[in-house]
C-alpha positions, 0 to 999 in steps of 0.5 A: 269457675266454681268451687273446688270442693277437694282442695286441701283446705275444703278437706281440713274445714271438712277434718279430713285432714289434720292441720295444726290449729292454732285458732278456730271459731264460727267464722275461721280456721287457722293453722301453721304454715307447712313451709313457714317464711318466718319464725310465727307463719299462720294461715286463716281461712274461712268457713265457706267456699270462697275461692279468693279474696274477690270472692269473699268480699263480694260473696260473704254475709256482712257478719261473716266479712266481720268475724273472719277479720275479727278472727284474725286480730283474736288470732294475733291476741293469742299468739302475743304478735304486736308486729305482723304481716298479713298477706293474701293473694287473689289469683295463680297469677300473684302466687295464690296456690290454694284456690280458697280465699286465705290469709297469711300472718307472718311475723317472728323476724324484720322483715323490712319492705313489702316487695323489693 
């Protein structure tokens, strides 16, 4: 299976659609959720075409693997977040709806147990 270079977040990367940026730099973009599931809901992707995490962690340099995850905890700075939750799905068959790699923080309420 190869990239889908026309998902929504390929065109957000490309600024062919809007997003509500909260953070950007050479490695990530990130914006808030559309249909947040808690009060502070950001999603971070990075800057490439990765369709999942297995993509990512086999297929991004050392530098970018770094920058991203650093991306992240700039992210958390930035919104002031000393307790958050982050989350990323590898595949439709756990709940990954976009097919390019992303990371949710979620934070804002308690939000007791991973799962159920």
């Amino acid at each position: 299976m190869t990239y889908d270079t026309s998902n929504i977040f390929a065109k957000m990367l490309r600024g062919e659609i809007p997003c509500n940026k909260v953070y950007e730099d050479t490695f990530a973009l990130a914006f808030h959720d559309i249909a947040p599931a808690a009060p502070v809901h950001i999603l971070v992707i990075p800057k490439g075409e990765y369709r999942n995490f297995a993509e990512f962690s086999t297929h991004a340099t050392p530098e970018m693997l770094q920058g991203f995850f650093v991306s992240i905890e700039k992210i958390a700075a930035q919104q002031k977040l000393n307790d958050y939750r982050l989350i990323s799905n590898n595949g439709a068959g756990v709940g990954q709806s976009v097919q390019h790699f992303h990371v949710h923080i979620l934070a804002g309420k308690p939000m007791g147990k991973l799962l159920p």
